[in-house]
N, CA, C and O of each residue as an XYZ file, in Angstrom:
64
protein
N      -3.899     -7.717     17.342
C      -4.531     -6.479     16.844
C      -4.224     -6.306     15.352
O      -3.072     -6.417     14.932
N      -5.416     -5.995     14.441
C      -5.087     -5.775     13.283
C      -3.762     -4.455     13.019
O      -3.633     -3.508     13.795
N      -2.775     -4.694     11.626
C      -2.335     -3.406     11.591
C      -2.850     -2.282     11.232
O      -2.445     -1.196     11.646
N      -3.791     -2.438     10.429
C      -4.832     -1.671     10.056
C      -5.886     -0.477     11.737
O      -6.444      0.619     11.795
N      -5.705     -1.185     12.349
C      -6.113     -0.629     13.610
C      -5.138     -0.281     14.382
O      -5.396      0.471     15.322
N      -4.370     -0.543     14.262
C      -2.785     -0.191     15.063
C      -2.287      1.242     14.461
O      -1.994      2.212     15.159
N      -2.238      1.187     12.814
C      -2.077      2.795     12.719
C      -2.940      3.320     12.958
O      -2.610      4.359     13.530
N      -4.453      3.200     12.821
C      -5.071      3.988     13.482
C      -5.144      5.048     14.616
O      -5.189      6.270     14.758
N      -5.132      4.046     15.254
C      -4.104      4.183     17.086
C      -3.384      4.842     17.317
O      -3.470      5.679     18.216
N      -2.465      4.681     16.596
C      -1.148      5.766     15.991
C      -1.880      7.274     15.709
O      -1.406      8.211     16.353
N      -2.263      7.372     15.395
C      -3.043      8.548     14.779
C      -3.582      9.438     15.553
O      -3.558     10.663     15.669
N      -4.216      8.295     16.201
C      -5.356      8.937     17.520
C      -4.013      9.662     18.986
O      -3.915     10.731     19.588
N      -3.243      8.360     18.989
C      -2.230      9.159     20.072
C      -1.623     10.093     19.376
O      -0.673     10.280     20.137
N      -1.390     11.098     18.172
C      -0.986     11.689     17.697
C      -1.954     13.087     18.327
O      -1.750     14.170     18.877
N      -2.966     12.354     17.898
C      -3.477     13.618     18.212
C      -3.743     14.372     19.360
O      -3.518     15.525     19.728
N      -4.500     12.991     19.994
C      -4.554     13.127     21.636
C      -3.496     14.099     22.261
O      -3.457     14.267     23.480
């Protein structure tokens, strides 16, 4: 998985 998409991810379960 890119890291670039991984923080993403991060982000999203943040918010979620």
């Amino acid at each position: 998985m890119d890291a670039a998409s991984l923080k993403v991810a991060e982000q999203y379960v943040q918010v979620g």
